[in-house]
C-alpha positions in Angstrom: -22.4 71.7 7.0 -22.1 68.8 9.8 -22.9 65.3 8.8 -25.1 64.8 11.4 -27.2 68.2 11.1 -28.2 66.3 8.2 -32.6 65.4 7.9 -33.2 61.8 8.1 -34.4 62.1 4.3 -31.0 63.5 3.3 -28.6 60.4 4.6 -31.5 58.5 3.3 -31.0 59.7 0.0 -27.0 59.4 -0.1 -27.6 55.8 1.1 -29.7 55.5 -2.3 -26.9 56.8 -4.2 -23.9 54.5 -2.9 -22.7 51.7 -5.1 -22.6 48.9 -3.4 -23.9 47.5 0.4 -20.1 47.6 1.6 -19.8 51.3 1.1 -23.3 51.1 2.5 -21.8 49.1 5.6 -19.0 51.8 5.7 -21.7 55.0 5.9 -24.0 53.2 8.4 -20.7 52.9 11.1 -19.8 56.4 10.7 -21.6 56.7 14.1 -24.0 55.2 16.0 -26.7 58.1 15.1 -26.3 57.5 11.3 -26.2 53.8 12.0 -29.6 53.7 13.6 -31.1 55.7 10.3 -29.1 53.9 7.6 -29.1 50.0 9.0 -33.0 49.1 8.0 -31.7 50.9 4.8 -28.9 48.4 4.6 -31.0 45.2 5.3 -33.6 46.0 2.7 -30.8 46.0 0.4 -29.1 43.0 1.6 -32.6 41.5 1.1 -33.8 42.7 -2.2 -29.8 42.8 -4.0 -27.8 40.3 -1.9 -30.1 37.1 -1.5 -30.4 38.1 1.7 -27.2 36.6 3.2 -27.4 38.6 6.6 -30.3 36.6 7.7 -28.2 33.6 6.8 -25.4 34.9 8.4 -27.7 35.6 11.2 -28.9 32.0 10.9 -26.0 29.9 11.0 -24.2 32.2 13.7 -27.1 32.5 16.5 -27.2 36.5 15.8 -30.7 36.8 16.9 -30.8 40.3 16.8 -29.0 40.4 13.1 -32.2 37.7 12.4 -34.9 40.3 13.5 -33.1 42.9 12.2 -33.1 41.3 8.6 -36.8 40.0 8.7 -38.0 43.6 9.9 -36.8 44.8 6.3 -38.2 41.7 4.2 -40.6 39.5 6.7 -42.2 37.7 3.7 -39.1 36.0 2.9 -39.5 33.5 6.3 -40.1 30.8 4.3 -37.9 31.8 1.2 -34.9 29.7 -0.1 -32.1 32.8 0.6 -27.9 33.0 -0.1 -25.2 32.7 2.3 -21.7 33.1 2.4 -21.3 30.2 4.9 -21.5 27.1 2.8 -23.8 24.6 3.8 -24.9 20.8 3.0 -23.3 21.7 -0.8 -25.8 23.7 -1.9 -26.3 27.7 -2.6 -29.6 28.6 -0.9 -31.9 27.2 2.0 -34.6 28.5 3.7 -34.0 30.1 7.6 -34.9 27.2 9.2 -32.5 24.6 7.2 -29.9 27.1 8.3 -30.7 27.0 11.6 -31.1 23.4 11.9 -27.7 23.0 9.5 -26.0 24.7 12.2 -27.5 23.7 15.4 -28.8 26.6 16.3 -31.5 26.2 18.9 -32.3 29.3 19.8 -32.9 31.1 16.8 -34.7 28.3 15.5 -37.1 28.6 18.1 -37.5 32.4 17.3 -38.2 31.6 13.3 -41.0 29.1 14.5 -42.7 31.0 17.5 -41.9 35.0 16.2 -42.4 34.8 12.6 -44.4 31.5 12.1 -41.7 29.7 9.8 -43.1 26.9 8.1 -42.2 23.7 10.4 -42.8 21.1 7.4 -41.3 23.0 4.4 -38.8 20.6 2.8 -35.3 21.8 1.9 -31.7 21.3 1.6 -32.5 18.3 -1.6 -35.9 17.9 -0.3 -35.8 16.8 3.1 -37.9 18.3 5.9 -36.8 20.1 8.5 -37.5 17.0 11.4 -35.3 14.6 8.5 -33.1 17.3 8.6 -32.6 17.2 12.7 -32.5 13.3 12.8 -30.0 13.3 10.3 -27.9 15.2 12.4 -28.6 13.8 15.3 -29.4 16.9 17.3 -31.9 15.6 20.0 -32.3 19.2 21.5 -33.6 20.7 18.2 -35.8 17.1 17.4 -37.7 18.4 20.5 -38.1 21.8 19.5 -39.8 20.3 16.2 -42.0 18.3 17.9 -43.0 20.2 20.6 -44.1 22.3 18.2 -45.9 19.9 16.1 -44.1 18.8 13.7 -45.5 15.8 12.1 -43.1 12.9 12.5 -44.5 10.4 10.2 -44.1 12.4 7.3 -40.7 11.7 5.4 -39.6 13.8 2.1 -39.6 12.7 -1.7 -38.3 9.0 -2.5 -36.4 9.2 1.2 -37.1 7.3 4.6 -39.5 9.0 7.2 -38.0 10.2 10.9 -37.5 7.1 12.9 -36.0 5.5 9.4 -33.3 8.2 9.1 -32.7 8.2 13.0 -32.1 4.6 11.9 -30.0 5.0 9.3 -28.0 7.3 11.4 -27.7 4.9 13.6 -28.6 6.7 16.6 -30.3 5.0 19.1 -31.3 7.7 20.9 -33.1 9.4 18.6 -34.9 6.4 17.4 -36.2 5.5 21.3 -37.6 9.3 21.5 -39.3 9.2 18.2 -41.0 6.1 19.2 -41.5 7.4 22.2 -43.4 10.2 20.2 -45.6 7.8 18.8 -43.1 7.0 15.3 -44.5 3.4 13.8 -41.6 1.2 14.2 -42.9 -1.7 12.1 -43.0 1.1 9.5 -40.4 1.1 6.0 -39.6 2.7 3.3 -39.7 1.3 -0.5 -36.2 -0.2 -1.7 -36.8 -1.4 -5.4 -38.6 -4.2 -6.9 -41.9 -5.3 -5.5 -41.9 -6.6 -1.5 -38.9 -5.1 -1.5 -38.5 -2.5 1.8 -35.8 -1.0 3.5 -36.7 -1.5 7.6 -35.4 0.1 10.7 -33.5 -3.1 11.7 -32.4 -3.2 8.2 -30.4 0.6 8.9 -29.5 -0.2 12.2 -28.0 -3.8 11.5 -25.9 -1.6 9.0 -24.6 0.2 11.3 -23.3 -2.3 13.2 -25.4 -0.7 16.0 -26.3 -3.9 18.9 -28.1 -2.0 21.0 -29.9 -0.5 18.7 -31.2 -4.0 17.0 -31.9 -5.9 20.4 -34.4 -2.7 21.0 -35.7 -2.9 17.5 -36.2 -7.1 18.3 -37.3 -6.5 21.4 -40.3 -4.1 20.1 -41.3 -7.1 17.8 -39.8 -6.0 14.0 -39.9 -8.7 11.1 -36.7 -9.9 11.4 -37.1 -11.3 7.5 -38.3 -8.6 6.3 -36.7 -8.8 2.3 -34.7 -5.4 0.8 -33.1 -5.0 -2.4 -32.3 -8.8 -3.9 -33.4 -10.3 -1.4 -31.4 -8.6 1.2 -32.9 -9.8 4.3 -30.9 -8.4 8.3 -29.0 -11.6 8.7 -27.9 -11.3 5.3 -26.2 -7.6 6.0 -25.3 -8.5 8.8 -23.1 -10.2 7.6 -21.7 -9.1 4.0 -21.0 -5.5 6.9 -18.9 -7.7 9.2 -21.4 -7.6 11.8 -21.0 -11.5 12.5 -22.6 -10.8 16.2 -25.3 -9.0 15.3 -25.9 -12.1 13.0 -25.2 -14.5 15.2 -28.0 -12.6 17.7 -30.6 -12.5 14.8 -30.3 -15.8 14.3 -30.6 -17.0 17.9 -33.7 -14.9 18.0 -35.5 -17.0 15.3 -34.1 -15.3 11.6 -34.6 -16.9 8.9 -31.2 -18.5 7.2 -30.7 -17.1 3.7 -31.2 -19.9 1.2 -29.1 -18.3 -1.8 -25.3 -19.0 -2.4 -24.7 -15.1 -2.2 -25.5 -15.5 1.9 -23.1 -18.6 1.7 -20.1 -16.6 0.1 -20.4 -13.9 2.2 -20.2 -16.4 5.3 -16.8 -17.8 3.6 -15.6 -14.1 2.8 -16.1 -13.3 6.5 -15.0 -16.6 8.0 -18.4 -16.7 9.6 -18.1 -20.7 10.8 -21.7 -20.3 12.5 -23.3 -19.3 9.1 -21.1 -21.6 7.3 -22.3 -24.5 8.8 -26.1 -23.4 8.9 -25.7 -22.2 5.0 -24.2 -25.4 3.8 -27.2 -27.6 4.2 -29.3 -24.8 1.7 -26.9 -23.8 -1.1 -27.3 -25.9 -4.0 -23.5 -26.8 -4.5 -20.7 -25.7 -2.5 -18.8 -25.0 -5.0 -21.3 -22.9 -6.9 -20.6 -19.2 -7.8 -22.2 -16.1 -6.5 -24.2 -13.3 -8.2 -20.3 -11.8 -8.0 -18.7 -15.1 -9.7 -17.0 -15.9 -6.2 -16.7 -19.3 -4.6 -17.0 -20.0 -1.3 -13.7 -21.6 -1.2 -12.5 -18.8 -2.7 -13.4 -16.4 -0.1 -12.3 -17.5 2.4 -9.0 -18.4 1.3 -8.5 -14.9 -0.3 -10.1 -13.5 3.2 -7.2 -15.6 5.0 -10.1 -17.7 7.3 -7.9 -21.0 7.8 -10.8 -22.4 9.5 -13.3 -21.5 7.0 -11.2 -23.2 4.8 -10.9 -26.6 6.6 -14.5 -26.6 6.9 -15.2 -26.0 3.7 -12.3 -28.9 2.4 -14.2 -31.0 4.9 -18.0 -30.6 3.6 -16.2 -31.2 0.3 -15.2 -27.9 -1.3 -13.0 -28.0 -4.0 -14.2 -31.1 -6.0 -12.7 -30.1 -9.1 -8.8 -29.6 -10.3 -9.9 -26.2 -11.5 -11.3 -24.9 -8.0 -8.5 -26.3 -6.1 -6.1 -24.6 -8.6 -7.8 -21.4 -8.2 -7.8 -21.2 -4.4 -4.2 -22.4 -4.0 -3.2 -19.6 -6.8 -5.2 -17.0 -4.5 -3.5 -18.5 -1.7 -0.1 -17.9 -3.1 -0.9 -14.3 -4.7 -2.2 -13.3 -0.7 0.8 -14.3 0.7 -1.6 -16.7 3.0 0.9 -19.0 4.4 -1.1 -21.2 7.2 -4.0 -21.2 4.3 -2.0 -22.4 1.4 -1.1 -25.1 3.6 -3.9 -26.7 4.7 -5.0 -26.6 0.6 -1.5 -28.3 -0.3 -2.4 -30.7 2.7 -6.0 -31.6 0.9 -4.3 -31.5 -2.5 -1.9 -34.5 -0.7 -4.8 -36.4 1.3 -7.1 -36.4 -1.7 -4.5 -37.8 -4.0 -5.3 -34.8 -6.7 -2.7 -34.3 -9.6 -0.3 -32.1 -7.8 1.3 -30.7 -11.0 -2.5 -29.5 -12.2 -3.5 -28.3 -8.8 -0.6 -26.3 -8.0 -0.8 -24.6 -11.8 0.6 -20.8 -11.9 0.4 -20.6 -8.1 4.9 -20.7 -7.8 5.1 -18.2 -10.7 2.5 -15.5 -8.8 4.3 -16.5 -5.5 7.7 -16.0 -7.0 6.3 -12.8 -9.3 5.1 -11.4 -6.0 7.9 -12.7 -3.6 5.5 -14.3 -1.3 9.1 -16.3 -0.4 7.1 -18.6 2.4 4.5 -19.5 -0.1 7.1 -20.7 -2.0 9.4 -22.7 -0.3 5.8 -24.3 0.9 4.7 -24.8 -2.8 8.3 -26.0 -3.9 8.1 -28.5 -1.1 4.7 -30.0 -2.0 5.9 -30.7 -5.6 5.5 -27.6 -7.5 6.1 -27.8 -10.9 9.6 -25.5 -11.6 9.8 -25.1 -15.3 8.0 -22.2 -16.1 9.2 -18.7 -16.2 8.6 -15.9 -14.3 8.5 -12.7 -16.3 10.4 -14.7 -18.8 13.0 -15.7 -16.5 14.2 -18.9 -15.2 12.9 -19.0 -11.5 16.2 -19.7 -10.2 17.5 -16.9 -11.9 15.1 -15.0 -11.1 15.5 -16.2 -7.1 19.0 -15.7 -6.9 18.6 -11.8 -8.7 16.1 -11.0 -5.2 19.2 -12.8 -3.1 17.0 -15.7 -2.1 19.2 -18.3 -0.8 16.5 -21.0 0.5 14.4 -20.8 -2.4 17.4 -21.2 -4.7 18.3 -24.4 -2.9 14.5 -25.8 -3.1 15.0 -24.6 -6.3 17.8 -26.9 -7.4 16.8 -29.4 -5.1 13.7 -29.9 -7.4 15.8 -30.0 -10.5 15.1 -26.6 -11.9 16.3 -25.5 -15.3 19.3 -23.9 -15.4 20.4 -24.0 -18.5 18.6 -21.2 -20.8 19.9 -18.3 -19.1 23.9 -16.9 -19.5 23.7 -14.4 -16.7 22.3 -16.9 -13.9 26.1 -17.8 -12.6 26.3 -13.7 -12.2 23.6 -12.8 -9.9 24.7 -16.0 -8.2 27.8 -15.0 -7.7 26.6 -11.6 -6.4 24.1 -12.5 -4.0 23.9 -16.1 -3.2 26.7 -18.3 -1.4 29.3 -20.2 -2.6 27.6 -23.6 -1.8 24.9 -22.7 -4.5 28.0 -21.5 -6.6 29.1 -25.0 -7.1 26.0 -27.0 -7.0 25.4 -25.0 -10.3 29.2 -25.6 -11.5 29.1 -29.6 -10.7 26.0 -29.7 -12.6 28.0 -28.2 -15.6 27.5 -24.7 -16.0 29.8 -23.0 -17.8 31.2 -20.0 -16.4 32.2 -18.5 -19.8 28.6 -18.5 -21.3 27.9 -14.9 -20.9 31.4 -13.6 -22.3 30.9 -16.4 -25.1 27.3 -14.8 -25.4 28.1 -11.4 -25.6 30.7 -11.9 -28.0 28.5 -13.3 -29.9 26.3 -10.4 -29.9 23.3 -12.9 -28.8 20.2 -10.6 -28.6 19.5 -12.7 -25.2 21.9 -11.1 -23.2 19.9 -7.5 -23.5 16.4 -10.0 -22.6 18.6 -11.3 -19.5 20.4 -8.8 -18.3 17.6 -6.6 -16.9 19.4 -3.3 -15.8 22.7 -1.8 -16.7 25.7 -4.1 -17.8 26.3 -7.1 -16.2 29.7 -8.6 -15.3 31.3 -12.1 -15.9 30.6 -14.4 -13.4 34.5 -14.4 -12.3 35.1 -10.3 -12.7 31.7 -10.1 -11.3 33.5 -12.1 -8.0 37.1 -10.1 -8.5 35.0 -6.9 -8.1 32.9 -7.6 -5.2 36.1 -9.3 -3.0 34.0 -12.8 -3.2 38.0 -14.1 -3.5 36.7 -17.7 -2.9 33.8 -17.8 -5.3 36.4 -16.3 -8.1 39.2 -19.5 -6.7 36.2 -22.0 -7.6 35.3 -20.4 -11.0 38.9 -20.4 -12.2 38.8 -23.9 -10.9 35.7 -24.7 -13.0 37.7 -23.3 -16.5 36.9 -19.7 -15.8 38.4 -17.6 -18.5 40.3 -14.9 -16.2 40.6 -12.5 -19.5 36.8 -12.6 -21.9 36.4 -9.5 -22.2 38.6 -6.2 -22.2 36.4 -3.7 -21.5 36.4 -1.5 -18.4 35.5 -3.1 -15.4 35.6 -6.5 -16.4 39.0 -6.6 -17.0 41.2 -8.4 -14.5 44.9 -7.6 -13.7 47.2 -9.6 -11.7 47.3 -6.4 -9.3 43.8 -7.0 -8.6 44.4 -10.4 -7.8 47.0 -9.4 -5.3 44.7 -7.9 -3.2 43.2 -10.6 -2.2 46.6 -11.4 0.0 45.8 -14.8 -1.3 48.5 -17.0 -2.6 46.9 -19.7 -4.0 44.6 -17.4 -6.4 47.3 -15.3 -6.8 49.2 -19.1 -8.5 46.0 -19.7 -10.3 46.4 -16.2 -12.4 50.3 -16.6 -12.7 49.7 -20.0 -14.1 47.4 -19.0 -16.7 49.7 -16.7 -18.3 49.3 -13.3 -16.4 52.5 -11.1 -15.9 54.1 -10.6 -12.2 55.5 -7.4 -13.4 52.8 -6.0 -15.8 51.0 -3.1 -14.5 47.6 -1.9 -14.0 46.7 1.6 -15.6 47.5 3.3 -12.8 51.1 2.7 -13.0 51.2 -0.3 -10.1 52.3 -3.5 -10.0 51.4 -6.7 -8.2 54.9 -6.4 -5.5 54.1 -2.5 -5.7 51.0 -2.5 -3.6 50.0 -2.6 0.0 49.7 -6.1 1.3 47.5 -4.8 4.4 46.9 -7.8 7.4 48.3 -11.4 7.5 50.3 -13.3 5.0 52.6 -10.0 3.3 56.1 -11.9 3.9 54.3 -14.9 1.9 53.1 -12.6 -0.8 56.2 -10.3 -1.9 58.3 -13.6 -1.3 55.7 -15.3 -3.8 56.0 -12.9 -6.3 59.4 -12.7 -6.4 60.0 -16.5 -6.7 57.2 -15.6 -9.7 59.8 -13.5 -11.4 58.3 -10.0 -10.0 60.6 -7.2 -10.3 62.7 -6.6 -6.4 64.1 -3.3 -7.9 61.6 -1.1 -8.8 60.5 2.6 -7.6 57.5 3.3 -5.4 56.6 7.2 -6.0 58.6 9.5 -4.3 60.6 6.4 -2.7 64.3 5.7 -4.3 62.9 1.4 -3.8 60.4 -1.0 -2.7 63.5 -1.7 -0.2 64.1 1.2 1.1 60.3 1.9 1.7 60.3 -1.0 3.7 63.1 -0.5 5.7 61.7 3.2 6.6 58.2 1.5 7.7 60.5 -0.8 9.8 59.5 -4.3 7.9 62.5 -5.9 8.2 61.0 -9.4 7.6 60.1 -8.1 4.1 63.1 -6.4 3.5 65.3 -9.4 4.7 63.2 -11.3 1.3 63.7 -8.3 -1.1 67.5 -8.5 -0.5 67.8 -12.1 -0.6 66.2 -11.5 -4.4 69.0 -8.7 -5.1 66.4 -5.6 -4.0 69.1 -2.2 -3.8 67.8 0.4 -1.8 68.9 3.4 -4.4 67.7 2.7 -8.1 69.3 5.7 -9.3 71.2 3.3 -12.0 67.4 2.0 -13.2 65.4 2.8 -16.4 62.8 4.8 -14.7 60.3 6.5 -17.1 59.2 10.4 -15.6 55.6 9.0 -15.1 56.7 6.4 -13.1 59.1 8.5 -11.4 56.6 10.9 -10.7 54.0 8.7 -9.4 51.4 9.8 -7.3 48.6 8.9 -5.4 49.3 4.8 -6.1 49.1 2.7 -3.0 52.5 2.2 -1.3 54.4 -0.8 -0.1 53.5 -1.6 3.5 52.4 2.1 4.2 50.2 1.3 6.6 49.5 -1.6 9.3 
């Protein structure tokens, strides 16, 4: 039999028997006749098994007709707290009208009010009423739709502001202005804690940062005093929010100056100079502590407000060692330059105990390598022996490559004696001018070999990361050939310790193409013939750039070795002859070099050399 020969009853009764409203869904689009018989069928189901979520859906989509539709099979629930599958303000159910509102939908809101007499003052959505609800979100068009209808708008919702409060708190100045213009008290508040305590429209609005919005309030007549929480008057907000000219405007319109050192602070904090100056002649001491424990003196200087600052120095801030100590430490740990310096100025000028005043403030400079705050503090007399992290600050200036402050540093006379690895990072990242300041002052450039050695459990404190180098391998490796000429000069041992990149061959040396360190290492014993462990000796390498006459000639008045194979090359000779040298090979001969070494003692792995770096190969 056809589907649709069907009596209404019958699809009425297989509509009973489906599981679920999607398979319900599914048999109401089979065709349009089926759908007009099953879909009251499906929204009294929605309604009674699903929360109702198509009237939601309806709701929060502007779907008037899926809104009639729904309240045709359930009209009672109008005023009912119902499901959606659209989230909303974080909760799981709200009445239609909260989901109209939620959603802005004008429209259908009018249809729940005027069609089906929806409840205009029911709270929701945590309590607030449907007018709250509109101001909060600012929607002017459905604000008129409430009240034109109405709506009371002095009424606000448990514990929370009333309408022209929350338009206030909004900070929307339009709907505040048409809410008064409705009649809404604006004189009127809401409690805010202990007793005379309220929370006013100018209070909200000042908060918000909103002018406009507070020259209307004024200009209406509000208390401008009126006292929230803790005393909390507009000025007060005004400015702990940063609204300085909204405060300033309060004031010039007759507000009362907060007499409590909490106003004061905050003045400081926001370099206010206008409050500053009116506060200072109320607080009881200027360097009194807020309800916080903060100073003025040290709000503003943490705040970096130089003027706020000199003002306060000037009215007498800072009286004691401990304060002054305090703000220049803050001063330091801000990285506030032009601030620390008009302290360290006052420190001077007031003829405090420099030592005391400037306390920790190099060691949290140094620690967080504010480097201008200290050259600054270094300059005014800081005191230098301390550690930072328990390092030396010189070592610990010249391990962040901090050439100035290392020369303030010595300058000053710090202590240079307590740590072995100091003429290492030195020699790695400082210049050779702090090199020898160190090494006149008699540092000894064998310390850390000694040390280690030793076994002394401070070179693991000292040494930070990985293993550190001797100060004159630590210059050999990096190619600082001058720094390594002025520690052998300074009794550098050229041979502490054996141990894999530390130690120092004579080939390494001849890199450098210098002669005279080249001399330094002969003369203390090293061998012009001995070779390095990859099979090369000093005359065997390439002498790239200027000076290589002046260094084979060198090393063969040294005693090196003119007859000698090169790899695949019969002599160093011969090699240079092929590479067209004939200035070196003119010295080679005239120390008995023979081009063919057929008649020499040449070991296979020498013979069979690879890979080493050739005589003259390239220019």
């Amino acid at each position: 039999m056809n589907l649709l020969s069907l009596p209404t009853e019958l699809l009425l009764e297989i509509a009973k028997h489906l599981e679920n409203q999607a398979w319900l869904n599914a048999f109401a689009r089979t065709n349009r006749f089926i759908f007009n018989v099953i879909n009251p069928y499906l929204h009294r189901y929605n309604a009674d098994y699903q929360k109702h979520t198509a009237l939601a859906f309806g709701a929060c989509r502007g779907l008037e007709t899926v809104v009639r539709r729904s309240l045709a099979a359930k009209p009672g629930d109008i005023n009912a707290k119902i499901g959606s599958i659209i989230p909303t303000s974080g909760e799981a159910f709200h009445t239609p009208v909260c989901y109209a509102l939620q959603h802005g939908q004008t429209r259908v809101l009018e249809l729940l009010l005027d069609e089906y007499g929806a409840d205009i003052e029911q709270p929701c959505c945590k309590s607030i009423t449907p007018l709250n609800c509109a101001v909060g979100l600012g929607k002017l068009d459905l604000i008129k739709v409430l009240i034109d209808r109405g709506v009371n708008i002095h009424a606000g919702e448990g514990g929370g502001p009333r309408p022209l409060l929350q338009s206030a708190l909004s900070g929307d100045l339009g709907c505040m202005q048409f809410l008064i213009q409705k009649g809404a008290d604006v004189h009127q508040t809401t409690p805010a804690g202990g007793p005379g305590e309220a929370w006013s429209c100018l209070h909200f609005m000042v908060m918000r940062g909103n002018m406009d919005g507070v020259k209307r309030l004024v200009e209406l007549g509000v208390d401008l005093d009126t006292v929230s929480v803790r005393g909390t008057t507009p000025v007060k907000i005004a400015v702990e929010w940063g609204h300085l000219a909204i405060a300033s405007y309060l004031l010039e319109c007759g507000a009362r100056v907060p007499e409590d050192q909490d106003f004061f602070v905050s003045c400081a904090m926001r370099g206010y100079l206008k409050g500053l100056k009116l506060a200072l002649d109320k607080v009881v001491s200027i360097d009194n502590e807020d309800s916080n424990g903060y100073t003025a003196l040290s709000e503003a200087t943490a705040n970096g407000h130089v003027e706020a600052v000199r003002l306060l120095l000037d009215r007498g801030a800072g009286a004691t060692i401990d304060t002054m100590s305090s703000a220049i430490t803050i001063a330091a740990g801000h990285d506030l330059c032009r601030v620390l310096e008009v302290l360290l100025d006052h420190v001077d000028e007031s003829g405090y105990n420099r030592k005391m005043c400037h306390a920790d403030a190099l060691q949290v400079a140094m620690r967080n390598e504010h480097w201008d705050c200290a050259k600054e503090l270094l300059n005014k007399g800081a005191e230098t022996n301390f550690n930072v992290d328990d390092e030396l600050p010189l070592s610990y200036a010249a391990r962040l490559g901090e050439e100035e402050v290392a020369r303030l540093l010595l300058e000053k006379g710090a202590g240079a004696d307590d740590d072995p690895t100091l003429l290492f990072w030195v020699v790695k990242n400082l210049s050779i001018e702090v090199l020898r300041q160190l090494l006149e002052r008699g540092l000894d450039p064998n310390e850390y070999s000694e040390a280690l050695q030793q076994g002394s459990p401070s070179i693991l404190k000292h040494s930070h990361k990985g293993w550190l180098l001797p100060p004159l391998a630590c210059a050999m490796r990096g190619l600082f050939y001058d720094k390594a000429e002025l520690l052998i000069d300074y009794g550098a041992d050229p041979r502490p310790v054996q141990r894999g990149k530390q130690r120092i061959t004579l080939v390494n040396v001849t890199q450098s193409m210098r002669c005279t360190l080249i001399a330094k290492f002969v003369n203390r014993g090293f061998d012009v013939n001995e070779k390095s462990h990859t099979g090369e000796t000093p005359i065997s390498l390439r002498p790239a750039g200027a000076g290589k006459v002046e260094v084979v000639e060198f090393l063969l008045r040294r005693g090196a070795d003119p007859n000698i194979r090169i790899g695949p090359s019969p002599s160093v000779l011969s090699l240079a002859m092929r590479k067209g040298h004939s200035e070196v090979a003119d010295v080679l001969r005239k120390h008995g070099a023979k081009e063919m070494c057929e008649e020499m003692d040449v070991d296979a792995e020498d013979d069979s050399l690879a890979g080493v770096a050739e005589l003259l190969s390239s220019e």
